[in-house]
N, C-alpha and C positions, 0 to 999 in steps of 0.2 A: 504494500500500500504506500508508506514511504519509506526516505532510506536517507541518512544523511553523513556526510563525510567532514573531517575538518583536518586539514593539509597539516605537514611540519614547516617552520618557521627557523632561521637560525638562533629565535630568543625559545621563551617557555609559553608558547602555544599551547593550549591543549590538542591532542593527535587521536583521534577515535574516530570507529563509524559504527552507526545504528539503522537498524532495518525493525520496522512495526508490519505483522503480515496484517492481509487481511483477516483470519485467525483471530486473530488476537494477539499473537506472540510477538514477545520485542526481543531484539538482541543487539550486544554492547560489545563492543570489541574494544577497550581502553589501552590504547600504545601508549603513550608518551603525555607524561605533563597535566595528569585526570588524575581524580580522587579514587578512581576506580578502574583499577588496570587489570587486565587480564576479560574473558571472557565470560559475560554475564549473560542471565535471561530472567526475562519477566511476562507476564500474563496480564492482559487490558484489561478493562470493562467493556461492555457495549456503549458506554456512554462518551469514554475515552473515544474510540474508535468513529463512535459518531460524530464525535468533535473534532477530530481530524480531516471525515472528510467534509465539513461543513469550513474548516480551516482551507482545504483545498479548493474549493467552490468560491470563497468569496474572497482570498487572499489577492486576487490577480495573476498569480503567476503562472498560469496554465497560458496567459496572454505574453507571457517575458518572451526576451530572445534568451537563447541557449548558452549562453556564454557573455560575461562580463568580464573580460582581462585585460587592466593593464600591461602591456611587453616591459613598461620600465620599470616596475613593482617584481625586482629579482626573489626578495622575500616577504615576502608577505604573508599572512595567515590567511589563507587561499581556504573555501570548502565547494560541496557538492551537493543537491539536494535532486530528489529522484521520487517521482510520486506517479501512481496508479488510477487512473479511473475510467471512467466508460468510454472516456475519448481517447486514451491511449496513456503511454507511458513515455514520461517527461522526464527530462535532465534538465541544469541547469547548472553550471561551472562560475565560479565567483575567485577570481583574485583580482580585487580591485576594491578601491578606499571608498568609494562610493557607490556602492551596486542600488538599482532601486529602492525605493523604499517596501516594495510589497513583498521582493526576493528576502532582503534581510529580516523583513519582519517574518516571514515565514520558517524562515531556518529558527531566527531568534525563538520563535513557538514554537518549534520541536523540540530545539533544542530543554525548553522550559519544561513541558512535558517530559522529555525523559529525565528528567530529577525529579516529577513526581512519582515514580513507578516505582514500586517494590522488585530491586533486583534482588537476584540470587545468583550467586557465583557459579560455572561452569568447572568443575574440577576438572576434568578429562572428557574433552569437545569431540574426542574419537567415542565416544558413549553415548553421547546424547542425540535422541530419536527424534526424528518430526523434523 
């Protein structure tokens, strides 16, 4: 449903990507520079879930272009947002200081959302089903 990415930086970026299915199920991949490293999962509500894609619907950004990069912004904390609906599946590539406002506020809302979720850590990702 979505899926979001945030780039390495030569300072303390934080470095993760998270994917929410339609399911329900979220998953946290925490590299670099996050509270929460290592491979985690969690379980939505339908309300969650709903609010996501009511997030998707009215954010704008089904209308963005695909890509916002500065060439002279060598580092910069660059991310990636990637979302699902009846009209297909959307990317959207961000290194740049001023990406719209509907893209950032979008990412900004997942990002928000996945701090509300109850994770659970993934001890060994060769185990886990689904």
């Amino acid at each position: 449903m979505v899926a979001i990415s945030r780039e390495p930086c030569m300072g303390r970026c934080p470095v993760y990507s998270a994917v929410i299915t339609r399911a329900g199920k979220g998953y946290y991949n925490g590299i670099k520079n996050v509270s929460r490293l290592g491979i985690w999962r969690s379980t939505l509500e339908k309300s969650q879930l709903t609010e996501i894609e009511r997030l998707i619907r009215s954010s704008g950004v089904f209308q963005s272009d695909t890509a916002y990069v500065n060439p002279f912004l060598a580092d910069f904390p660059g991310f990636s947002v990637k979302f699902d609906t009846k009209r297909g599946l959307r990317k959207i590539s961000v290194m740049d200081a001023s990406p719209p406002a509907e893209v950032a506020g979008f990412a900004h809302s997942i990002d928000s959302l996945l701090e509300t979720l109850d994770w659970n850590r993934v001890v060994d990702p060769s185990k886990e089903k689904d």
